[in-house]
C-alpha positions as CSV (number, residue, x, y, z in Angstrom):
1,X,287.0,99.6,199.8
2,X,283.4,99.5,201.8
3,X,281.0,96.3,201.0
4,X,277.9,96.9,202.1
5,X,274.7,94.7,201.3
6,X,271.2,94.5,202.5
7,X,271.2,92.2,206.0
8,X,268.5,90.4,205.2
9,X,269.2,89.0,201.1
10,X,272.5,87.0,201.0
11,X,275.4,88.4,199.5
12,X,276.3,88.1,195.5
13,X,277.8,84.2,195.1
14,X,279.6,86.1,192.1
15,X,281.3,88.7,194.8
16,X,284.8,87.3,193.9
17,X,284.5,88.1,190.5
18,X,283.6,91.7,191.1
19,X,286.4,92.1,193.5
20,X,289.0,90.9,190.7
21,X,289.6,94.7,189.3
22,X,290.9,95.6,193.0
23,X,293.9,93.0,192.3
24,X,294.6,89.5,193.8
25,X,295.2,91.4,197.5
26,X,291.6,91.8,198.1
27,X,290.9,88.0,198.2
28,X,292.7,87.9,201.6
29,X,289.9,89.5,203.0
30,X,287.0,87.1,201.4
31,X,288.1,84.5,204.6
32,X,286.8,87.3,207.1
33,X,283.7,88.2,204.9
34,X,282.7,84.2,204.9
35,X,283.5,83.8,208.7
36,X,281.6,87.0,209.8
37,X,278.4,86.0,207.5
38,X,278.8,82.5,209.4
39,X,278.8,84.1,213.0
40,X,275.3,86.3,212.2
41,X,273.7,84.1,210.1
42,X,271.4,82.4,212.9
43,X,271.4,85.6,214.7
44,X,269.3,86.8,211.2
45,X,267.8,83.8,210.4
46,X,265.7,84.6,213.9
47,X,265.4,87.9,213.5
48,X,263.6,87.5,210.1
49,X,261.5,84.5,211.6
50,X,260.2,86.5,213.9
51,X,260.0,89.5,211.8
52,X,262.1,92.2,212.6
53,X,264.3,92.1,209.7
54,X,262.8,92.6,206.2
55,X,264.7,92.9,203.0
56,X,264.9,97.0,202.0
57,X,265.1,98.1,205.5
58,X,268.6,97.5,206.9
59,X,271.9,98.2,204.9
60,X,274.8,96.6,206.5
61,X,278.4,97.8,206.0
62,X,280.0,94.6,205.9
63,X,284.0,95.6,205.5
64,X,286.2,98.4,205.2
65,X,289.9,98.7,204.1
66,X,292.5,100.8,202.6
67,X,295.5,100.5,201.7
68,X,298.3,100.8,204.5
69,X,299.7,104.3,203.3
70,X,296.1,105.7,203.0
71,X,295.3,104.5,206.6
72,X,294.1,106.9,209.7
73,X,293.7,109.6,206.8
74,X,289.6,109.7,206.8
75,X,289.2,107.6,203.5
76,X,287.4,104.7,205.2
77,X,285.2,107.4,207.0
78,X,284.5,109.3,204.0
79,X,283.5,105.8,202.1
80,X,281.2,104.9,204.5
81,X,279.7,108.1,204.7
82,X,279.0,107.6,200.8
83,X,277.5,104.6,200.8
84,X,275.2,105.8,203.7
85,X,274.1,108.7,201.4
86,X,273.6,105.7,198.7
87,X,271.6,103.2,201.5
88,X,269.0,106.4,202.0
89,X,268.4,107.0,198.4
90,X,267.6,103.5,197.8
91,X,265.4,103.3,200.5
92,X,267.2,101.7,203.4
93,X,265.5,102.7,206.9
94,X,268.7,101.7,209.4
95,X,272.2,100.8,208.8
96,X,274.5,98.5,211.1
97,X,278.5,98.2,210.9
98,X,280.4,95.6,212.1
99,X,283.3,96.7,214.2
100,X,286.0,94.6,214.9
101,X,288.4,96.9,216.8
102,X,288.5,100.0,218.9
103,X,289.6,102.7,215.7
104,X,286.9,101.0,213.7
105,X,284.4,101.4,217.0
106,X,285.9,105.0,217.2
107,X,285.0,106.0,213.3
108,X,282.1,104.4,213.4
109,X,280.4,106.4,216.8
110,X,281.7,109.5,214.5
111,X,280.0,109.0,211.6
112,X,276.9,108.8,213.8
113,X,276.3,105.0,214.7
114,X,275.6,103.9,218.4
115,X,277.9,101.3,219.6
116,X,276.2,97.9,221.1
């Protein structure tokens, strides 16, 4: 699973229902979804005062997961290579990833994103 939504426009407030098909598993994660969105939401809020961050121009790959007997086998990389591809075709100028560990820092640098 890779969620990914435009930095600037706030996420779907129906999110939880589109995650029901993955199972009741997947809700475990909406906690660090809602924390995260808390910790950069002033850090945007600025951002788009001030200007630099307009709706269209940044896609932001919010969370990645597998399950734990697909792990280290280049699913998550191969996802977020996909919705990359997608980001461009809709338009989307720059892409940032949230990285919360050193394999997820690792993947990311990879796939072609500068670590900051």
């Amino acid at each position: 699973v890779v969620i990914a939504s435009d930095l600037v426009k706030e996420a779907p407030f129906d999110l939880e229902k589109r995650m029901a098909p993955l199972g009741s598993k997947s809700f475990n994660c909406l906690w660090l979804l809602r924390f995260l969105e808390e910790l950069e939401s002033d850090y945007v809020a600025n951002k788009i005062d001030i200007g630099e961050f307009v709706p269209g121009n940044t896609l932001e790959l919010k969370f990645s997961a597998v399950h734990k007997g697909f792990t280290r086998k280049g699913v998550v990389t191969k996802l977020k290579k996909r919705m990359l591809e997608v980001g461009k075709r809709q338009g989307y100028k720059h892409a940032i990833s949230e990285a919360t560990n050193t394999y997820s820092q690792e993947q990311n640098k990879k796939i072609g994103f500068k670590i900051v």
